[in-house]
C-alpha positions in Angstrom: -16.7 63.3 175.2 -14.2 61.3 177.5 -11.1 62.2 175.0 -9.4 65.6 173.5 -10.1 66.4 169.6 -7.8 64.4 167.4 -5.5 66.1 165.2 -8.2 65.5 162.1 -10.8 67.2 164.6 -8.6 70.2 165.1 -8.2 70.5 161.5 -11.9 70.1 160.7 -12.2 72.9 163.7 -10.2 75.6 162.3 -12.1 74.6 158.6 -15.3 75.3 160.6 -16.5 71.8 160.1 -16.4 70.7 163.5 -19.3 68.7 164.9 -21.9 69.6 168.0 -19.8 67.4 170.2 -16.5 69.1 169.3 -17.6 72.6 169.5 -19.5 71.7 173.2 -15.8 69.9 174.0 -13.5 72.8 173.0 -15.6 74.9 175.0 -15.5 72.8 178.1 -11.9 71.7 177.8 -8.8 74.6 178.4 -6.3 71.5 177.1 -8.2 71.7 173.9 -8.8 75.2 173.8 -4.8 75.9 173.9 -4.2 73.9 170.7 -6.5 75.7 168.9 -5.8 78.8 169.7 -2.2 79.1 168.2 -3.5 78.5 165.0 -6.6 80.5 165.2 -4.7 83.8 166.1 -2.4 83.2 163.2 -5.1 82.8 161.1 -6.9 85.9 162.2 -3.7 87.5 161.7 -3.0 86.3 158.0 -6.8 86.9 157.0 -5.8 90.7 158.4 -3.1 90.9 156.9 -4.7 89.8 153.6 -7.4 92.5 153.5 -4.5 95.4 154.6 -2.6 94.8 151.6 -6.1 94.6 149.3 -7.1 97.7 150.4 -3.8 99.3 149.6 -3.4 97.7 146.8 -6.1 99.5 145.5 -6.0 102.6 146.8 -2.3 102.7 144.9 -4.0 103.8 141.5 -5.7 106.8 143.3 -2.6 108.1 144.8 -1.0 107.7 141.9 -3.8 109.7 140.1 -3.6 112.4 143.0 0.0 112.6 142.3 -0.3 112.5 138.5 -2.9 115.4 138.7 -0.8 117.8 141.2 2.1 117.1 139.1 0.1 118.1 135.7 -1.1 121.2 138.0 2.4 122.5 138.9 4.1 122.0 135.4 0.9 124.5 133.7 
């Protein structure tokens, strides 16, 4: 590959639908590499972020259960 990714390229990239070629040139090319990565870490990031709040969004009804129950506890 004589060129760097086109913008559609990138964006087929960080959808994991690049091609062969693209994946072998990202790996060969630091330019290429450096766009990516911006969007990749914030990506990662988001996805993180996304499964944080899941999980305490559900642990929320079991604390609220823990509380409920100590609070039934102390008032017997």
């Amino acid at each position: 590959m004589n060129t760097h990714l086109s913008e559609k390229a990138m964006l087929r990239w960080q959808a994991g639908e690049a091609s062969e070629l693209d994946r072998r040139h990202v790996g060969e090319c630091a330019q290429c590499r450096a766009q990516i990565q911006p969007l990749a870490d914030a990506l990662s990031w988001f996805g993180a972020a996304a499964r944080q709040w899941g999980a305490e969004k559900a642990a929320a009804p079991r604390r609220l259960q823990a509380v409920a129950g100590a609070v039934h506890r102390w008032y017997r």
